[in-house]
Structure formats: structure tokens, C-alpha cells
C-alpha positions in Angstrom: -24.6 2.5 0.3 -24.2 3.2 4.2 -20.8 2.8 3.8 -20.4 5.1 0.4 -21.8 7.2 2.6 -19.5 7.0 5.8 -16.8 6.9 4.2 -17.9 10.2 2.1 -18.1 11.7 5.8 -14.9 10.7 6.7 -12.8 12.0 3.7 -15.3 15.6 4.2 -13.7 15.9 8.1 -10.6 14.8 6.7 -10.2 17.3 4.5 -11.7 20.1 6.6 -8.9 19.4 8.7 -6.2 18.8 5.8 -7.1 22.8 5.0 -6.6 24.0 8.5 -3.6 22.3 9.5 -1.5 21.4 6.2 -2.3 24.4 3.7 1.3 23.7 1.9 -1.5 21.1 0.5 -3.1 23.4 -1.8 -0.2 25.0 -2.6 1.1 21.3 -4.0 -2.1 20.3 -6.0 -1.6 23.9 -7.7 2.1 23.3 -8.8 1.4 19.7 -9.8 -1.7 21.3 -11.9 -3.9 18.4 -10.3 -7.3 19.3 -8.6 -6.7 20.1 -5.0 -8.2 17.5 -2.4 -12.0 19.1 -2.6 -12.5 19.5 -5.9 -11.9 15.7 -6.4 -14.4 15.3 -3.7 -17.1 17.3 -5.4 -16.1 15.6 -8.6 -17.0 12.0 -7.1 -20.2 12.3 -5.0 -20.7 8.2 -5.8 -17.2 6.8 -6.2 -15.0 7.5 -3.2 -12.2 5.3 -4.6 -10.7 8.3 -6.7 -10.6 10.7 -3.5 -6.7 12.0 -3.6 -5.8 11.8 0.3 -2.9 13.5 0.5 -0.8 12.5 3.5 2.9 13.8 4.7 4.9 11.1 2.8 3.3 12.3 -0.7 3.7 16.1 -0.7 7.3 17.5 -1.7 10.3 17.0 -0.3 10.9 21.0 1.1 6.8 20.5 2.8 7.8 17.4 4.3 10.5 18.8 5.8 8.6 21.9 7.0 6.4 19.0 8.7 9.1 16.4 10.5 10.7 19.8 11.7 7.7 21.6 13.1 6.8 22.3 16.7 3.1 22.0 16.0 1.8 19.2 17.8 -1.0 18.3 15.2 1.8 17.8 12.2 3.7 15.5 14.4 0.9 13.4 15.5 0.3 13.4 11.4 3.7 12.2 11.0 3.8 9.7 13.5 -0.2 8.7 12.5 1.4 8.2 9.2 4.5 6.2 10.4 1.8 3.6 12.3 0.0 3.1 9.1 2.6 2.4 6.9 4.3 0.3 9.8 1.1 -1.9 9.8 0.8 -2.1 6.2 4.4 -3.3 5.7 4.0 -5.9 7.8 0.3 -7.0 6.4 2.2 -7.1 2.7 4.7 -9.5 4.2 1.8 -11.4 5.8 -0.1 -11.5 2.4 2.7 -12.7 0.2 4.0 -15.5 2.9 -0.2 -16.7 3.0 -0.1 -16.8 -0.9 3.1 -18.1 -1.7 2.0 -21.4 1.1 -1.0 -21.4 -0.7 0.4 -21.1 -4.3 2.9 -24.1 -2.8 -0.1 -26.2 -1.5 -2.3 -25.6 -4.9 0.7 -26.9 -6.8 1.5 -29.4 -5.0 -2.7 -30.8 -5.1 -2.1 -30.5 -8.6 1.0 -32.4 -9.3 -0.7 -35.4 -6.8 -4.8 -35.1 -8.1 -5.2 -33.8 -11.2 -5.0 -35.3 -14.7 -6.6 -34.4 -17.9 -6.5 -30.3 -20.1 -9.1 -29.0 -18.6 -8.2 -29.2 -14.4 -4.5 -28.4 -15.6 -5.7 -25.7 -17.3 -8.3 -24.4 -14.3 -5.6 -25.0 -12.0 -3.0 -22.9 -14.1 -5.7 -19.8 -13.8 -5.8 -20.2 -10.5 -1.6 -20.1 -9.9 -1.9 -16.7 -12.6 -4.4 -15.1 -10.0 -2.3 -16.1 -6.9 1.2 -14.4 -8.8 -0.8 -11.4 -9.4 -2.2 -11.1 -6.0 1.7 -11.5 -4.9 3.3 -8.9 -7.3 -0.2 -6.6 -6.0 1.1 -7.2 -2.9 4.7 -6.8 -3.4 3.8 -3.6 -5.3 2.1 -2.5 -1.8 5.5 -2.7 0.7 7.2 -1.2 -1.9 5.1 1.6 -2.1 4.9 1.5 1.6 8.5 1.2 2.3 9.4 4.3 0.5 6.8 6.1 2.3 8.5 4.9 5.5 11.7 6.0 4.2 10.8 9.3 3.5 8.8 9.5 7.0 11.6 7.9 8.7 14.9 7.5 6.6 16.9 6.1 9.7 14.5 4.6 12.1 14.8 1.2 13.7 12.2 0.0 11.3 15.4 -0.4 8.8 16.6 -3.6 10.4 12.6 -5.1 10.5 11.8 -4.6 7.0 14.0 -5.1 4.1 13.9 -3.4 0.8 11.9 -6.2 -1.5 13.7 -7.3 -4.6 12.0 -9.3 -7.2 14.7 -12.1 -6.7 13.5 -12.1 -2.9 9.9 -13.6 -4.1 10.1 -17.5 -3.8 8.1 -20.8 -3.2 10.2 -22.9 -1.2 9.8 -26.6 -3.4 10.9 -29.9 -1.6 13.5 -28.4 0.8 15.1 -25.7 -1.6 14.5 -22.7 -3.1 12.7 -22.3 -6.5 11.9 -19.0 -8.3 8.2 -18.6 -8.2 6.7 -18.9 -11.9 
């Protein structure tokens, strides 16, 4: 409840400050005929999940462009705010898959050496089903990230770190060579 309630403070000072310094905001929500930023808050007074934060990389091309271009030194400490975030989040998506594609390797491999019999297959096949969906979750994540970035950024250095993230590109490494993951 505490942090319902801290976090419901943080999105209120956030949007104060969305009004003030990013009214092309409003102006968006309107032409997209979706509720602007604090009319979703007032809709969810318990349920901060559906709050619509609306940062540089998800308004329209001609705002965004308005913002990278502005003197103002609050919209390019958003943009580069923004940058960070979806820098660190990139890299944690890479970190998640390469944690549950070891894991997804070492869970097979337990279950090609220990277990016999319908019922641990069958537990141990759930289990592989959660860890692919947790992957594609995550792949789903840079993705969305990496876009972001390439709107934020289109030709920063961060182009030769992070790779665009084909399905192919997804793999458990089996016994020395490549396999697709199942």
C-alpha cells in the first residue's frame, strides 16, 4: 500500500511537470482521442499500472523533433534522461535472455540426465514453456526499447553495442553448436 501510494506521488509530480514543460503532450492525447495523462490518473486512484507516462520517444514524430532541436535545457535533459533509461534497459533485456536461455540449457540438460516417468517430463516441460515466454517477454522489451533508442538517437554510437534482435538470433547453445530454442 505504501508503495501504491509513492508511486501515485511520483506519477502526480511527474505529470505536474509533463504540463509545464512538454504541453505538445496534451495536444497528442487529443489528436490520438486517448485521455490525456491526468485524466488516466484520476481514472486509477488504486491501480497505477495503467498510468500512460508519456515520454519523448512516444509522442509524434514533428514533437519529437521540436524536442531533440530545442534550446531548453529541461527538454534536453528529458531526452538524454530518456536515452539512459532505454540504454539500461537494452542492456538488462540482453542480461535476462542470456540468464534464461543458461538456465532453460541447464533445466534441459537435468532433465535429459534425472528424470524418468509422465509426470516430471511433463512438470519439467511447464517449466521450459514458462522460461520461452519469459524470453520472447523479454525479447519483446529490447525491441520495444531499441526503437525508442532509434527514434531518440537514430545514429548514436549505441548502433554498434546493440543489435537489432531477430527471432533467428534467440538460441540455446546444445553440446558445442547452435540449436534453435524450442
Amino acid at each position: 500500500l505504501d508503495r501504491r501510494a509513492a508511486l501515485n506521488r511520483k506519477a502526480v509530480a511527474w505529470l505536474e511537470l509533463q504540463s509545464k514543460f512538454m504541453p505538445m503532450v496534451a495536444l497528442y492525447c487529443m489528436s490520438q482521442r486517448a485521455p490525456t495523462p491526468s485524466a488516466t490518473l484520476e481514472l486509477c486512484d488504486d491501480d497505477n499500472s495503467s498510468i500512460k507516462i508519456y515520454l519523448p520517444s512516444s509522442l509524434r514524430s514533428d514533437d519529437m523533433c521540436h524536442l531533440l532541436a530545442s534550446t531548453n535545457h529541461f527538454h534536453r535533459l528529458l531526452v538524454s534522461s530518456e536515452k539512459f533509461l532505454r540504454l539500461a534497459q537494452l542492456q538488462d533485456s540482453l542480461d535476462s535472455i542470456k540468464r534464461l536461455l543458461r538456465s532453460k540449457l541447464s533445466t534441459k540438460a537435468f532433465t535429459n540426465r534425472n528424470l524418468r516417468g509422465q509426470k516430471a517430463n511433463t512438470r519439467a516441460h511447464a517449466i521450459l514453456k514458462q522460461m520461452d515466454k519469459k524470453i520472447s517477454d523479454q525479447a519483446k522489451r529490447y525491441r520495444r526499447n531499441f526503437r525508442a533508442m532509434g527514434i531518440l538517437d537514430p545514429d548514436g554510437e549505441w548502433k554498434s553495442t546493440f543489435l537489432e534482435l531477430g527471432e533467428d538470433d534467440i538460441k540455446v547453445l546444445l553440446a558445442g553448436h547452435q540449436s534453435d530454442a524450442e
